[in-house]
N, C-alpha and C positions, 0 to 999 in steps of 0.2 A: 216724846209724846206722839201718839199716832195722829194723822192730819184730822181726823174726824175731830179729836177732841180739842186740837187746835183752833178749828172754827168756833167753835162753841162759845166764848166770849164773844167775838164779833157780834154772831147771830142773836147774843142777846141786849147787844149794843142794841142794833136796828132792830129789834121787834118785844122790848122788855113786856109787851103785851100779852105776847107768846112765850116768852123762854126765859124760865128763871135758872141760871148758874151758882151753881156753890162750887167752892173751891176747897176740899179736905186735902190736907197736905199729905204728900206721902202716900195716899191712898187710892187704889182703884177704885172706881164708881161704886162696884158692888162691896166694898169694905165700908161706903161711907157710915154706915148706923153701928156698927161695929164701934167707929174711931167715937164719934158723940151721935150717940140716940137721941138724945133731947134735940141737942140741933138740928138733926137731922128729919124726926118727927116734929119740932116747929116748922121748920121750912117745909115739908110738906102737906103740912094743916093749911099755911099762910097758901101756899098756892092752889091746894085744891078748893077752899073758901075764893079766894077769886075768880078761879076758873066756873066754877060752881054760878057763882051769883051773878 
């Protein structure tokens, strides 16, 4: 796993205000909607409704 994406949990330890993680298994980043759409467009409804309001 490249160290960027290593961090990525941590960063949303300390800051869940800023940084929502999901974790598709198996998948790069840009497959996630590929693997589950639904999941993938709920968690990014749920975060842009927060970021948003």
């Amino acid at each position: 796993m490249p160290e960027r994406q290593r961090n990525q949990p941590e960063l949303a330890e300390l800051r869940p205000d800023l940084v929502t993680y999901s974790v598709y298994a198996d998948t790069p980043h840009a497959n996630a909607w590929n693997v589950n759409p639904g999941r993938y467009e709920r968690e990014l409804r749920e975060f842009l409704l927060r970021v948003v309001h």
